[in-house]
Structure formats: C-alpha cells, structure tokens
N, C-alpha and C positions, 0 to 999 in steps of 0.2 A: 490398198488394203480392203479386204472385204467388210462391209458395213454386217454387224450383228443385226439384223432383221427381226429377231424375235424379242430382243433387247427393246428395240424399237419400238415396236407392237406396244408393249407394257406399261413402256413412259408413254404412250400414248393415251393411253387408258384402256388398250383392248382387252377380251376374255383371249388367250389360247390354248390350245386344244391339242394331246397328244399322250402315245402310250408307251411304255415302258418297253422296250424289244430287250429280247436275252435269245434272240436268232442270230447267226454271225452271218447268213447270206444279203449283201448289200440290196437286194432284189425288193426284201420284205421293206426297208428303208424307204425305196425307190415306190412302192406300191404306197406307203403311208401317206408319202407326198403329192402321189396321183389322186387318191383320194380328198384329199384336202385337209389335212392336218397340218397344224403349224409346225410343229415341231417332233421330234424324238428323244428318246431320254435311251440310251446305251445303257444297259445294266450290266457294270464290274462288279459291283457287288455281291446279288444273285445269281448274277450270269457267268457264262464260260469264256465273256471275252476276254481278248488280249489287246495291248495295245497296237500291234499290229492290225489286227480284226478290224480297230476303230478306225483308225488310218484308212484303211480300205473304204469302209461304210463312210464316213466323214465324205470322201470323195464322190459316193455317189450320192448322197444325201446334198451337198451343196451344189452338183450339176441338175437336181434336179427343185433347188430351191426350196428346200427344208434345212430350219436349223436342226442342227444335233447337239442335244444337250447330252452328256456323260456323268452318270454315275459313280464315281472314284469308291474306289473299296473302303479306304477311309480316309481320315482327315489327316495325311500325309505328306510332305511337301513335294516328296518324288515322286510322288503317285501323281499328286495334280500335275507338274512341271512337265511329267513324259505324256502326259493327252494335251497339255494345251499346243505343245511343242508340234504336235502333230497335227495342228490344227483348227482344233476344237474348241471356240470360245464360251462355250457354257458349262460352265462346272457347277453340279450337286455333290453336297458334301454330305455324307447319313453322319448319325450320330450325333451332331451338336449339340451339348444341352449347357453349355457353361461363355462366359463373355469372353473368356481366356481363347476357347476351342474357336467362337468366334474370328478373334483376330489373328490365328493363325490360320483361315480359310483367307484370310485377306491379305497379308505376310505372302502366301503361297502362290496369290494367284495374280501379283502386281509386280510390279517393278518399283524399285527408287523412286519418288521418295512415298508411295504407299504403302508397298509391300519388300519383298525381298527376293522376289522370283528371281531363279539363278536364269544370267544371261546369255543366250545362244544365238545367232542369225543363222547359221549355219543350219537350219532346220527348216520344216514344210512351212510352217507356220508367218514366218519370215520370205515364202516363198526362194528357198533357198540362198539369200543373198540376194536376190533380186528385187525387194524390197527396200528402201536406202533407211540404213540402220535408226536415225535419229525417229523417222516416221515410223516404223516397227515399232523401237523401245517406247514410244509417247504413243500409240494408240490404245495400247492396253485397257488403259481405264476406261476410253469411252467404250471400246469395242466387246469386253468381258463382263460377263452374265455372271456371277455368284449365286447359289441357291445355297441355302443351308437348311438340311431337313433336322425339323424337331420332332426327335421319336419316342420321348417317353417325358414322364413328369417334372424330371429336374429340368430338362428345355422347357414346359412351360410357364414353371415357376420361375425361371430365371431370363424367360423372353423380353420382359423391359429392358435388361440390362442388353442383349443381343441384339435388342435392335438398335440399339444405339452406337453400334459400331457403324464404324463408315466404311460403305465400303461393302457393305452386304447387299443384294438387289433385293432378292424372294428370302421370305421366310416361308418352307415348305413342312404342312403338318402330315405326318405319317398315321395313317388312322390303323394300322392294323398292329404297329410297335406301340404303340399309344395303348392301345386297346390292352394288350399286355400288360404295361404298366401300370393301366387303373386295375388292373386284376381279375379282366374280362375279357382271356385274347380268344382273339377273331370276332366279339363284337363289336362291330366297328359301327353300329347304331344304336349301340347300347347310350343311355339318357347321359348315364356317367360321362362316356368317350364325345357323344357330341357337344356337352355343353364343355367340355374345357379344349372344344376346339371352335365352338362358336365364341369364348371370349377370348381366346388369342386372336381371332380375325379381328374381333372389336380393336383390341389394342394397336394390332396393327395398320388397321385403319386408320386410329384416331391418329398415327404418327405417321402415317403418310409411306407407310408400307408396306412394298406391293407384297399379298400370301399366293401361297398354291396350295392344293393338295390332291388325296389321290383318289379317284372314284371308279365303281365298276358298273354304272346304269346311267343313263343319258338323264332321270329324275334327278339321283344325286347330283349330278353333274350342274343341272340345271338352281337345285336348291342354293347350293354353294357359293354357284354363279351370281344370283341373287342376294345373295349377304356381300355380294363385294370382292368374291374371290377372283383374281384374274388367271394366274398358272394353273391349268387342271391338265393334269394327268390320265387318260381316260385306260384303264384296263390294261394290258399284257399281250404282248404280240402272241404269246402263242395261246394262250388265254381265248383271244377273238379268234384264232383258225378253229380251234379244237369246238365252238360254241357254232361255230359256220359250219362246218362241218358238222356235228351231232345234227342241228338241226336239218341241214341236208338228208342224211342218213335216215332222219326220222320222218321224212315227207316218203324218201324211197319205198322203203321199208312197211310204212303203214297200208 
C-alpha cells in the first residue's frame, strides 16, 4: 500500500506547502511537484473537475511524488467514497461548522469500526484486487488525511466541539468564507477575520491540532507559519500562471 507522505510530514511536525488547482491537465499537477511543493488540493468544489479528471491527475501526481489532496463538493458520503475509491487518500471537506458535520466527514471516510465507508476491493484504490483485502480494509486509518475546512462563524464557535472528534487530522480555516461571515467579504486582513482565526489556531494548538489555511503572498504564508500553522495552501493554479504571465507581459511590453 502506498504510505500517505504528506500525512506523514504533519505528524511529524512539518510546515507544507501547496495550491489549489482547478486545471484538469495532469501536466500542471506534474509541474507542482517539479517545483517543489508538497502537495496539491484538486478543487471539485470550485472547479470543473470530475472524478475521472482526479483519477487521471491522482496518477500523475503520485508517479511524480506529490500528495493529492481533493476538494469534495461537499460533505457527502458518495462524494467522498467515489475519490478515495480512486485513489486519493486526502480529503477536504468545505463547509463544516457543526460536531454532527464532523463525524460524518469521519463515518464517510473510514471503515468499521471507525467509520462506515462502503466496502469495495474491486477499485484503483485497492489496486484492483491486488492488494490482499484484510491489508486494504485496515489501512485506511493510518493511511487517510481528513481535513475539514471551517468557513464561516458557526465552525468557529463550535471548533471545541470539532476538534474533539476522533478521527479529524487538519482543521482547515477558510479566510475568504470567513471573511463573509464576519460581514467583510474578501477582507481577508481585516482585524475582525484575523483575530477569530488567530484564536482557532490557539485552540487548536493547545489540543494538539494540526491547522491549515489558505494564503496568497509568501509574508502571509510565512506569518501563519509562525503562529503554528502547518497545512498552507499557497494560491490557485491558475491564479500563479495568469500573475506569471501578467508580469511576463509587463517586462515585454514596457
């Protein structure tokens, strides 16, 4: 079975590093990885992918030793079951703001006796049967990444109770849904949105769990870093070309 790498990283104590693609050519995956990013986050939510698309990209992201984390549209049990099935051992779940929503991100993404995830060998995941079913169905736990992103006020009023579910890895803060719901959207530096996400790190800290969140300048990234955060998100695949580009254009040009 394949060892979750980026899972790894975490319990280790590492920062890592990596951006949000809503590209469906495996190529952009493959360059992330060249580069040196730990990982990738597939956006179904935002994005146009399918689960086909991931399957694909999955493949070339793990030949080229990058985890792929996925995005699930939402907190679904079908939705999770048909990306892990294909692969993919890290799931982000948007939306979580309650302990209920919680443990059905962990219902969905486990097996007996943790979860409920419906059972298949017959799939990539499994390496078709070629994996001997007892070692498949018992890896799960060690091998699978939970993130659950909290994107507005009721997640983080209600983060004590979510983190105490078992069974979650990352609590992920959404700074631009957040921003929203303090009723300042798209400032996502505004004093309001930073300080009710500089005290969910605290707590999460204090309990010994691991945050992420999402940044679009290497300072951010860097501030975060420093209060403790390990998961960063850094920007949008097409985000970074079209800024590569602009400024390209703007050296030609001038």
């Amino acid at each position: 079975m394949k060892i979750n790498k980026l899972k790894q990283k975490l319990l280790d104590g590492q920062t890592v590093y990596g951006p949000f693609c809503k590209l469906q050519d495996p190529s952009v995956v493959e360059i992330a990885a060249l580069a040196g990013f730990d990982f990738v986050i597939l956006d179904m939510e935002h994005g146009p992918l399918s689960v086909e698309s991931v399957q694909s990209i999955a493949r070339a992201a793990q030949a080229k030793g990058i985890e792929v984390v996925v995005r699930v549209t939402e907190n679904r049990a079908s939705d999770i079951l048909r990306v892990l099935d294909v692969g993919v051992h890290s799931i982000q779940v948007p939306q979580v703001s309650t302990k209920e929503d919680a443990q059905e991100v962990v219902k969905s993404c486990y097996f007996h006796p943790q979860g409920e995830r419906g059972m298949c060998r017959y799939v990539r995941a499994a390496d078709y049967t070629n994996t001997e079913k007892q070692t498949y169905f018992s890896s799960a736990e060690s091998n699978t990444l939970t993130i659950v992103h909290i994107e507005g006020l009721a997640g983080i009023e209600n983060l004590a109770e979510i983190i105490s579910i078992n069974g979650i890895d990352v609590i992920f803060l959404g700074p631009y849904d957040l921003s929203q719901s303090c009723g300042v959207p798209g400032e996502v530096h505004h004093p309001l949105v930073v300080s009710k996400m500089q005290k969910a790190v605290a707590l999460a800290k204090a309990n010994n769990k691991i945050i992420g969140t999402f940044c679009e300048s290497p300072s951010d990234a860097h501030k975060w870093r420093d209060l403790g955060v390990q998961y960063i998100s850094y920007s949008v695949d097409v985000g970074i070309i079209l800024n590569a580009y602009k400024e390209i254009t703007k050296q030609l040009k001038n």
